[in-house]
C-alpha positions as CSV (number, residue, x, y, z in Angstrom):
1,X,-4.1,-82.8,50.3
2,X,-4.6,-79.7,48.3
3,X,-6.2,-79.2,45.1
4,X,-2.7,-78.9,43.6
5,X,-1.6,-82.5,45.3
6,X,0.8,-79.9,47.3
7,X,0.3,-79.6,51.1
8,X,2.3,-77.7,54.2
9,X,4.2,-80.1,56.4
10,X,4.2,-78.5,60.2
11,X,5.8,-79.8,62.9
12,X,5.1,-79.4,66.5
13,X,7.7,-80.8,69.7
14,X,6.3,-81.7,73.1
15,X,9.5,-81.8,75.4
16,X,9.3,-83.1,78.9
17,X,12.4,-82.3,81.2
18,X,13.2,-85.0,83.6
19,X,10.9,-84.9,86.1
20,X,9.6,-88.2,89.0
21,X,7.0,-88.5,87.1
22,X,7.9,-89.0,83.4
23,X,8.2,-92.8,83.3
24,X,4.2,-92.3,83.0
25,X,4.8,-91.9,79.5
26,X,5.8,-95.3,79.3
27,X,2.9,-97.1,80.7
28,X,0.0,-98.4,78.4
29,X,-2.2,-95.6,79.4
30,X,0.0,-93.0,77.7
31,X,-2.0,-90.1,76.7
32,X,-2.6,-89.6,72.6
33,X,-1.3,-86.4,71.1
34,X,-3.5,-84.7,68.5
35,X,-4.9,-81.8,67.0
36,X,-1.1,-80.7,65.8
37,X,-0.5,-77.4,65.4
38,X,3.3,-75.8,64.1
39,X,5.6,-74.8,66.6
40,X,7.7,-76.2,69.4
41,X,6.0,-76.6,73.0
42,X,8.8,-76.7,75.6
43,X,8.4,-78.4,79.1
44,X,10.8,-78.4,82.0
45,X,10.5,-79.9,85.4
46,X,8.7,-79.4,88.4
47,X,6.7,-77.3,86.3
48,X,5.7,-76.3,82.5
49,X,8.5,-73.4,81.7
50,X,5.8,-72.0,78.7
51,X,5.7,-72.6,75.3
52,X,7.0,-71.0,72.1
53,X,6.0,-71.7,69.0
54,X,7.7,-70.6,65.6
55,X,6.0,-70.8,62.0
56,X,8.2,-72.4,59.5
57,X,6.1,-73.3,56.4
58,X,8.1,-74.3,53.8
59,X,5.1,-74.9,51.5
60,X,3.8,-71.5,52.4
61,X,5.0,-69.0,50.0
62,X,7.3,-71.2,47.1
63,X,8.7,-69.7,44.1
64,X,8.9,-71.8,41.0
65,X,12.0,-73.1,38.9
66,X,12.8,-74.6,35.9
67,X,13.5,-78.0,37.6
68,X,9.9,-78.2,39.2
69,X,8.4,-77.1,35.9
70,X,10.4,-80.2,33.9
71,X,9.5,-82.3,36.8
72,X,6.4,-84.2,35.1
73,X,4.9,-85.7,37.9
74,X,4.5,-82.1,39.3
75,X,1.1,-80.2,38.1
76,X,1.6,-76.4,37.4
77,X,-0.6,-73.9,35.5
78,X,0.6,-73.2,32.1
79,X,3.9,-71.1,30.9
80,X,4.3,-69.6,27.5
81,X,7.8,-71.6,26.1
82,X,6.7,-69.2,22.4
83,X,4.5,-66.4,22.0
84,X,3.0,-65.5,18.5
85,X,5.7,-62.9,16.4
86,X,4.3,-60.1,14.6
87,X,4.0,-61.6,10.6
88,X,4.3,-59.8,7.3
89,X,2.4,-62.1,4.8
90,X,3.2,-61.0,1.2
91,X,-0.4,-61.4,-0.6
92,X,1.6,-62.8,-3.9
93,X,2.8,-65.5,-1.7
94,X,3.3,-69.1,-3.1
95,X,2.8,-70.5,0.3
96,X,-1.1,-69.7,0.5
97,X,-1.0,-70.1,4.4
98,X,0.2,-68.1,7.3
99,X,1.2,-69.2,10.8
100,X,0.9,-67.8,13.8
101,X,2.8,-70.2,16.8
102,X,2.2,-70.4,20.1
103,X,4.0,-72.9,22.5
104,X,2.7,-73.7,26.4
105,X,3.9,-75.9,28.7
106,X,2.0,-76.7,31.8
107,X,0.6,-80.3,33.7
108,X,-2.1,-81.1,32.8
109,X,-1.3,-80.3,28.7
110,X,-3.3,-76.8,28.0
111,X,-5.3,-76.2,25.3
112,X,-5.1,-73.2,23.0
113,X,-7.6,-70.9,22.1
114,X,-7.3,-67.6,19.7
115,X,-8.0,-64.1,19.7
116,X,-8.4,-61.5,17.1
117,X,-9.1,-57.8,17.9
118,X,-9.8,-58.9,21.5
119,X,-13.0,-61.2,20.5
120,X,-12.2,-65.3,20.6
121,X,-12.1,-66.7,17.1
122,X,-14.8,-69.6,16.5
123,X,-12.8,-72.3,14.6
124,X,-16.1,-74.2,13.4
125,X,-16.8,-70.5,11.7
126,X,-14.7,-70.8,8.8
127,X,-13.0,-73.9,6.8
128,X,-10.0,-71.9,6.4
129,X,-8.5,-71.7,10.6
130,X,-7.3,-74.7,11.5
131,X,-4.9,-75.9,15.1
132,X,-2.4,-77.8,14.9
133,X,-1.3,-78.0,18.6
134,X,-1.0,-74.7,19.9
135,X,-0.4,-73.1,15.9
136,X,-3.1,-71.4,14.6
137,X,-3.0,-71.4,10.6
138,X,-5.1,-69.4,8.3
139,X,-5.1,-70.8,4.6
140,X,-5.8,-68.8,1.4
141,X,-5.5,-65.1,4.1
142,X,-6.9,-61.7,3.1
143,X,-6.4,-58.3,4.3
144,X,-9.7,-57.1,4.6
145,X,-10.8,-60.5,6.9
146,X,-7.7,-61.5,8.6
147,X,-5.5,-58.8,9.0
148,X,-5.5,-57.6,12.6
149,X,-3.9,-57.9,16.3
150,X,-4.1,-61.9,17.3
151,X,-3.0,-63.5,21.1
152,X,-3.4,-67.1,21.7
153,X,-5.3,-68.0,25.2
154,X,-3.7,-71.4,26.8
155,X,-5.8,-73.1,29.6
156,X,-5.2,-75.8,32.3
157,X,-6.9,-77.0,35.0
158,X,-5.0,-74.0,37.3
159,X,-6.2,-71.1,34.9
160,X,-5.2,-69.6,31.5
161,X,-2.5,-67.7,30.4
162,X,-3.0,-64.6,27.2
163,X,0.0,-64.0,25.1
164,X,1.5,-61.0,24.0
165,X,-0.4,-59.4,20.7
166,X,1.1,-59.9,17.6
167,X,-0.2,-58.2,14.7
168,X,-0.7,-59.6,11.1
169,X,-0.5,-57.4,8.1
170,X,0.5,-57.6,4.3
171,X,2.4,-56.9,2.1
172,X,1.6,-55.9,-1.3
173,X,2.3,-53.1,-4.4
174,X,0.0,-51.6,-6.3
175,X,-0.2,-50.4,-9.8
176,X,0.5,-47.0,-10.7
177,X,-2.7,-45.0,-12.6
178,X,-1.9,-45.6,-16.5
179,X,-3.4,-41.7,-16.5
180,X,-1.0,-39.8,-19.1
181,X,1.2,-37.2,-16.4
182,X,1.4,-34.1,-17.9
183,X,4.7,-32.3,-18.8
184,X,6.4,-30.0,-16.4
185,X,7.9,-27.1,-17.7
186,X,10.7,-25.0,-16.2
187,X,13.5,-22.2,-17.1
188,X,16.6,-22.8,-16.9
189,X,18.2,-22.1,-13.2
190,X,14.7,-22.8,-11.6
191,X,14.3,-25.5,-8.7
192,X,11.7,-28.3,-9.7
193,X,9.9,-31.1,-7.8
194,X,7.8,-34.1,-10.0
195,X,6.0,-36.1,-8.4
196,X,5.6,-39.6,-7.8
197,X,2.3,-40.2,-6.2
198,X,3.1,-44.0,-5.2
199,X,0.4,-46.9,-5.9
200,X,-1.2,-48.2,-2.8
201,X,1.7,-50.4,-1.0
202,X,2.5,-52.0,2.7
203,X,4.4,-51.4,4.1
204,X,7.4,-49.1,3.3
205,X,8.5,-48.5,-0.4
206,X,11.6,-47.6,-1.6
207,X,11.9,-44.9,-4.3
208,X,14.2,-44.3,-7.3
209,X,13.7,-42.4,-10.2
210,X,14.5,-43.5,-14.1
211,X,15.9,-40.6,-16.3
212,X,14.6,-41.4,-20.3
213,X,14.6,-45.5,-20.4
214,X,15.3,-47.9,-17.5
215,X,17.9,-48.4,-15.9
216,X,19.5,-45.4,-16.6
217,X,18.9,-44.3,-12.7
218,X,18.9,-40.6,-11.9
219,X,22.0,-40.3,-9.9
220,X,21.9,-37.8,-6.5
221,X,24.2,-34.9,-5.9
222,X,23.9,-31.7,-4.4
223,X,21.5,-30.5,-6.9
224,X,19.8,-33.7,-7.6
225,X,17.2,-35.5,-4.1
226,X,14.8,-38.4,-4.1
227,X,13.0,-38.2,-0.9
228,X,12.5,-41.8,0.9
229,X,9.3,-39.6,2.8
230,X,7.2,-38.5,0.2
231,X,8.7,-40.2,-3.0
232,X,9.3,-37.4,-5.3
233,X,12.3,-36.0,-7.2
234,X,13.9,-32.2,-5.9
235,X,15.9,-30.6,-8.3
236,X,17.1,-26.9,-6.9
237,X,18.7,-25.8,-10.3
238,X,17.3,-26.9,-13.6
239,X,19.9,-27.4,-16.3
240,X,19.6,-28.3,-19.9
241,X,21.2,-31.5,-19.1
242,X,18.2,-32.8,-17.4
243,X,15.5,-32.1,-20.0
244,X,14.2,-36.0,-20.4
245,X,11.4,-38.2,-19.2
246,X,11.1,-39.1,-15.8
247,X,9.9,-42.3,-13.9
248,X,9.1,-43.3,-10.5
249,X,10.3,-46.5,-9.7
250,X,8.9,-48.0,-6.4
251,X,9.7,-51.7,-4.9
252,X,8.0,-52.7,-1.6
253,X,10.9,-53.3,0.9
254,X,9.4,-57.0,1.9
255,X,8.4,-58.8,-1.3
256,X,10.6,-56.7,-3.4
257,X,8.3,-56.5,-6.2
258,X,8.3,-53.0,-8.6
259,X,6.4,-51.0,-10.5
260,X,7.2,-48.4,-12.8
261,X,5.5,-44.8,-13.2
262,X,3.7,-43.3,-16.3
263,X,6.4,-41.1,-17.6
264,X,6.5,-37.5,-16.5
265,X,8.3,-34.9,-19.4
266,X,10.4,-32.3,-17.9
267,X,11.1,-29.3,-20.7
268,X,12.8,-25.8,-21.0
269,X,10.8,-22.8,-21.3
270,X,12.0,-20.0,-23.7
271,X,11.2,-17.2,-21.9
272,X,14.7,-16.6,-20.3
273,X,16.5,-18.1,-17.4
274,X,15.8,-18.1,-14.2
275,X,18.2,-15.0,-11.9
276,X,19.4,-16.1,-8.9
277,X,17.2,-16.6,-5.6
278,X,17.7,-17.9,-2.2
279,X,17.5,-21.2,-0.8
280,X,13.8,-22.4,-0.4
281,X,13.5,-25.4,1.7
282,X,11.5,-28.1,-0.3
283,X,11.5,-31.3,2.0
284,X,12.9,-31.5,5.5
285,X,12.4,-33.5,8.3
286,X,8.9,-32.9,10.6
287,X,8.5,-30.9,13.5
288,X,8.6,-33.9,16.0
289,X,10.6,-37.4,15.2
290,X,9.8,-40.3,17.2
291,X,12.1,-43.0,17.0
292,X,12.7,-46.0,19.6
293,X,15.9,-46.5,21.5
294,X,18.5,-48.4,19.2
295,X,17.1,-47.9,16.0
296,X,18.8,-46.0,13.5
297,X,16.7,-42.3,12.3
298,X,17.0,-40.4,9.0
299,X,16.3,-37.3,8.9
300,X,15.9,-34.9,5.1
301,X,16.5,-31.6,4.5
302,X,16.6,-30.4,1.0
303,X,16.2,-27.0,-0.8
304,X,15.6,-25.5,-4.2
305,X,18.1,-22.4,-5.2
306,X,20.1,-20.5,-7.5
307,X,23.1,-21.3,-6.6
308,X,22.6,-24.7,-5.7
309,X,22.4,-24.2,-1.8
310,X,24.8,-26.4,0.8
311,X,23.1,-27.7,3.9
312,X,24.4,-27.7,7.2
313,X,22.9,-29.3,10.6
314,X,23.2,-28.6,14.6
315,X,22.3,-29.2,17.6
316,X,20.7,-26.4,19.4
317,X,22.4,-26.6,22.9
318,X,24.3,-29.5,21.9
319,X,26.3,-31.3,19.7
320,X,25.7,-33.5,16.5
321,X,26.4,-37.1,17.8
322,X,29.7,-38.2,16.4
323,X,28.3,-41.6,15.7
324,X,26.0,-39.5,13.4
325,X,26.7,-39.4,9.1
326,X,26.0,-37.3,6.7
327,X,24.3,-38.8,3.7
328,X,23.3,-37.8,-0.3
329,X,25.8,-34.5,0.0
330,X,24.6,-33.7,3.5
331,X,20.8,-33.6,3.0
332,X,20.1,-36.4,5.2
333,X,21.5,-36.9,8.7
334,X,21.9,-40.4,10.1
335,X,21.9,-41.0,14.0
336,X,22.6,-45.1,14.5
337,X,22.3,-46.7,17.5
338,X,19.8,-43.6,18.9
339,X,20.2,-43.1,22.8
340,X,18.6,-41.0,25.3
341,X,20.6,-38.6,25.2
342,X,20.6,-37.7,21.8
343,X,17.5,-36.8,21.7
344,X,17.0,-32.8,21.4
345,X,16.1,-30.3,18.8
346,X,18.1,-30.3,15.6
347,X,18.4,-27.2,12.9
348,X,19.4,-27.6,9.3
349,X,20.2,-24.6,7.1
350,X,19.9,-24.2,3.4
351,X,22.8,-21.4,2.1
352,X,23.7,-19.9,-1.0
353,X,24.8,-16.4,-1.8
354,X,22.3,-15.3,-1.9
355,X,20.9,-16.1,1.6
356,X,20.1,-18.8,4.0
357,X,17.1,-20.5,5.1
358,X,17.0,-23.1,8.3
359,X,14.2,-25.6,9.8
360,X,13.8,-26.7,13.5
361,X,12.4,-30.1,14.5
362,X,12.8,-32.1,17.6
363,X,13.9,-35.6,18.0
364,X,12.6,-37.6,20.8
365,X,13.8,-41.4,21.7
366,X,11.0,-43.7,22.6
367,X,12.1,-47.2,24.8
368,X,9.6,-50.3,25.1
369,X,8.5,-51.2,28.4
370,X,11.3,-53.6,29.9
371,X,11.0,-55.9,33.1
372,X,12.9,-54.9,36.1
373,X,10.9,-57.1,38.2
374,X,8.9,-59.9,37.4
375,X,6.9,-62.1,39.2
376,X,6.7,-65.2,40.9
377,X,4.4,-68.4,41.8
378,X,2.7,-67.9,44.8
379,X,1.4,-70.8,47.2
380,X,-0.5,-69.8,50.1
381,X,-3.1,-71.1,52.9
382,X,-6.4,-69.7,52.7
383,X,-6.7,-66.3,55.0
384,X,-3.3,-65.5,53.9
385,X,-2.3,-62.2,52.7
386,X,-0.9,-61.6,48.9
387,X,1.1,-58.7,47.7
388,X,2.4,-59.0,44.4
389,X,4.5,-56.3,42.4
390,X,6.3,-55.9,38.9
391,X,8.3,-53.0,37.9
392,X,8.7,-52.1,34.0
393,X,10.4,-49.1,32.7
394,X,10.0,-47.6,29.6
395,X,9.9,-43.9,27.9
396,X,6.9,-42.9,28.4
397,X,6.5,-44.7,32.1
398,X,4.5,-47.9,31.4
399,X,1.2,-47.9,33.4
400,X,0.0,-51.1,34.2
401,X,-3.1,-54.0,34.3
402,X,-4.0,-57.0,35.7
403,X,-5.5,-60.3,34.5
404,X,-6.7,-63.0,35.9
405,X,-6.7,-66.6,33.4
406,X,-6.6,-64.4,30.5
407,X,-9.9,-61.4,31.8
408,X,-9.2,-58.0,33.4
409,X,-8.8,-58.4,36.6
410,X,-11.2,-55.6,38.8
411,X,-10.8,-53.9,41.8
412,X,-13.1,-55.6,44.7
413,X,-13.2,-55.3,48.4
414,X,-10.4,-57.6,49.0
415,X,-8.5,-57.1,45.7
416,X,-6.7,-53.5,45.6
417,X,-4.5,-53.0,42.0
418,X,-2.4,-49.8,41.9
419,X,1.0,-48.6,40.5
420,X,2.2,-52.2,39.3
421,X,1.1,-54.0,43.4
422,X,-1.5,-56.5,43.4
423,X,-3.1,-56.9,46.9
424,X,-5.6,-59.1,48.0
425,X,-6.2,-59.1,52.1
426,X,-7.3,-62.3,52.9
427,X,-7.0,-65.4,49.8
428,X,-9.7,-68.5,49.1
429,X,-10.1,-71.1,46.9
430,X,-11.4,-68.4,44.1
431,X,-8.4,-66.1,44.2
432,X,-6.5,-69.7,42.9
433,X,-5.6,-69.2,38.8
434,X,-3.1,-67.7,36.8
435,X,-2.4,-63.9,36.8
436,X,-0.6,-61.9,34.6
437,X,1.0,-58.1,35.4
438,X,0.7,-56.2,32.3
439,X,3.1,-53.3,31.7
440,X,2.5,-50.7,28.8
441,X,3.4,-47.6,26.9
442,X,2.0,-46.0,23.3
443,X,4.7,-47.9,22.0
444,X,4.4,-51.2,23.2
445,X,3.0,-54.2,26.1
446,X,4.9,-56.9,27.7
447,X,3.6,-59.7,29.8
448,X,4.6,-61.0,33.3
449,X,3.2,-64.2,34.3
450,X,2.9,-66.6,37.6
451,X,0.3,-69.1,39.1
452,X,-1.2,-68.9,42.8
453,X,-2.0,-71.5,44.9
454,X,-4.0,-72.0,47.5
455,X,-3.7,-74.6,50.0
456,X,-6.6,-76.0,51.6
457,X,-6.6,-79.6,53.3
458,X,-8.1,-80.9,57.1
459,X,-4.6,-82.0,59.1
460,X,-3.4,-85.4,58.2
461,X,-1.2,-87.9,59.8
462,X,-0.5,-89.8,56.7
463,X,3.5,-89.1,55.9
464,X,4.5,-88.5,59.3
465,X,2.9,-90.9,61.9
466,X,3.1,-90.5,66.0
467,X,4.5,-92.8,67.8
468,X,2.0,-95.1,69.6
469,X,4.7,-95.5,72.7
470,X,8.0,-94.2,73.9
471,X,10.5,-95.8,76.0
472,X,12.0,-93.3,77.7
473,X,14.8,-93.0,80.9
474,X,13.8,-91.8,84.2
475,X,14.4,-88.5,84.8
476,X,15.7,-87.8,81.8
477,X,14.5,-85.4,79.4
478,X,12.4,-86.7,76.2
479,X,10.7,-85.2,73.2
480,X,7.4,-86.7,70.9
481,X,7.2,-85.2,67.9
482,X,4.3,-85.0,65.7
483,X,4.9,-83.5,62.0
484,X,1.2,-83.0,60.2
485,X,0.4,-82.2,57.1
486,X,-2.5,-79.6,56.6
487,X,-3.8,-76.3,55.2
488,X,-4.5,-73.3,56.7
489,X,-2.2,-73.7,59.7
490,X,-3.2,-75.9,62.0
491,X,-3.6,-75.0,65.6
492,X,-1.6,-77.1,67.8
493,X,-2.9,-78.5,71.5
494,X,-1.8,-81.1,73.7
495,X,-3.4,-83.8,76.2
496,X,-2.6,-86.4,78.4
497,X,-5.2,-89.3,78.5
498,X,-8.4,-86.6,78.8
499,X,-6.9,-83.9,80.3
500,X,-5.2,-80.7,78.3
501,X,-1.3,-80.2,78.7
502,X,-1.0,-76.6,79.8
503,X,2.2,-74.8,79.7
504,X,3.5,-73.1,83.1
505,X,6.2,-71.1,84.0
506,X,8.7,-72.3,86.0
């Protein structure tokens, strides 16, 4: 039997046409039939007609289901049922503990090992890890030790498996500087910007602005912009109206927490009003927007001017997407849902009477490698050849690697790795273990697993014993079968008492 308790059935014919002779397989000194080999030997009166012999190993190349998997009396490598999710621990947290789970079936049970920033983690190293089955837990977790990409390693007697990464960060909100913010001081008809210089945060904030005493919120019009990039308050006409104190409010879009600014003082000069001027572009989008395939993207454009300026967008060479909306009186365009093809270079122009002003930035879509072909557990005989190949797509193309239980797999004489195909020219017992076809872009990695096997056992008799005699009918044709069990192939030959059975044609 093979390592894996699996092992290639062959079977092999010997068929005698009638012939005078034949009853000789009847007597006592009938010949023994050994050394089986896999294919059918064909014999026909008054002569061997030849042979022909066809390979039909169904143990040769097997690809795995669920059924065998379940099946527990069945050993297989191990298969990831859960791989660790990306976790956002909020450092005010109650809880005091993060998770990370991992879940691997495979016969024998695997165990679980853990990985941060590629380098195994020691759980004698620190009495805060602890394992409970294939979970890894972190009590009382920092930032500055713990934060980090983590995969969890699962091992079995057939090899080990590496998961996906998943990466652990916080979440937390800072205070803002009690430093006293100066006044701003304006004429009337002049744009203005104040500034909110946000307290150290992750990850993304959300920004409002107070006007005098909370919660009277600053409400946005066409004149009036808090930008969700950079945090601060446009104004692009000053009026007497909005003379005041003004506060940055910031809450951290996880834990929700919020933390009000020093005050900033916006006054009036007295040295005249500001004349009309035209649109200046204040905040708009930048010069290259990534965004992945079915997210949503928001993109700003704002400007100071006297008149208050309109905005407008485009498409250069191409049309706004109608699933697009336009949001805080037009200075934000929202694309939902975000395609390939609405990817392109967008324009948005500032106007007022007295002139125009526009910004050009392009919009590319991003897409995550996906599987278009996976693959699948291999069984082979030693000397056997192995191709293997998984196809991914993805925007950029993914490039890929290979592992071998959970290590880089490198290029050797035998081994060739290129473009996603995995060849090696002739297998042994060493090339046995779990691989793993690894497809990635800038954006992201995803995992393909499956187990080889390789078959290795002397011929055996044991399931499927020759008959020790054969009655047979004169001149009648008859057929001995032999069905062994062995790997690599065995090769087949015949005798009667000491003498070889040659095939002949008639």
């Amino acid at each position: 039997m093979s390592p894996s308790g699996l092992s290639t059935s062959h079977a092999a014919l010997l068929r005698i046409k009638k012939s005078p002779s034949s009853s000789a397989f009847g007597s006592k000194s009938r010949p023994r039939y050994s050394s089986p080999s896999l294919g059918t030997l064909s014999v026909s009166p008054p002569s061997w007609r030849g042979a022909a012999q066809q390979y039909h190993s169904p143990g040769n190349l097997y690809h795995s289901s669920d059924a065998f998997r379940q099946d527990e009396s069945v050993d297989y490598g191990p298969v990831f049922v859960q791989e660790p999710d990306d976790v956002i621990f909020p450092t005010d947290s109650d809880e005091k503990k993060v998770a990370l789970n991992c879940e691997v079936h495979g016969n024998p049970s695997p165990t679980y090992r853990w990985l941060r920033n590629g380098t195994e983690i020691d759980l004698e190293s620190d009495y805060r890890y602890s394992l409970i089955d294939g979970t890894f837990i972190i009590s009382n977790p920092s930032e500055l030790r713990d934060s980090g990409l983590y995969q969890c390693l699962a091992t079995n007697t057939f090899g080990s498996i590496l998961s996906r990464e998943a990466t652990l960060q916080f979440a937390y909100l800072g205070n803002f500087s009690g430093r006293t913010r100066s006044a701003v001081s304006v004429r009337e008809g002049q744009g203005v910007v104040l500034m909110c210089s946000p307290p150290p945060h992750s990850p993304e904030i959300i920004y409002s602005w107070v006007f005098n005493e909370f919660p009277s919120f600053v409400a946005e019009d066409s004149r009036r912009f808090i930008s969700q990039e950079t945090g601060n308050l446009y104004i692009s006409k000053v009026q007497t109206s909005d003379v005041g104190s003004y506060i940055c409010l910031v809450k951290n879009a996880v834990t929700n927490a919020r933390v009000l600014s020093p005050p900033t003082p916006l006054t009036l000069r007295n040295d005249g009003v500001m004349g009309e001027y035209e649109p200046k572009i204040e905040v708009h989008f930048p010069f290259m927007v990534t965004a992945a395939k079915g997210t949503t993207v928001k993109m700003e454009c704002f400007a100071l001017g006297n008149p208050v300026p309109t905005i407008t967008w485009m498409k250069v060479n191409g049309y706004i997407p109608s699933k697009s909306r336009l949001r805080k009186s037009q200075a934000v365009l929202e694309i939902p849902n975000l395609q390939l093809d609405d990817a392109g270079i967008y324009e948005c122009t500032a106007e007022n009477s007295r002139g125009k002003n526009s910004f050009r930035g392009q919009l590319q879509i991003y897409t995550y490698p996906h599987w278009v072909q996976k693959l699948n557990d291999t069984q082979l005989d030693s000397g056997s050849p192995l191709q293997w190949e998984c196809k991914a797509t993805g925007k950029p193309r993914p490039t890929y690697r290979w592992l071998k239980n959970g290590a880089p797999l490198l290029p050797q004489s035998r081994v060739d790795t290129a473009n996603g195909v995995l060849a090696i020219h002739s297998v042994n017992q060493s090339d046995a273990g779990m691989y793993q076809c690894l497809a990635e872009n800038k954006y992201g990695a995803i995992y393909a697993s499956a187990e080889l096997k390789i078959l290795a056992s002397p011929p055996s008799f044991e399931l499927n014993q020759v008959k020790k005699s054969i009655i047979v009918t004169k001149d009648r044709e008859v057929l001995i079968e032999c069905k062994p069990q062995g790997s690599p192939k065995p090769t087949i030959s015949w005798r009667r008492g000491d003498k070889a059975v040659r095939a002949t044609k008639s």
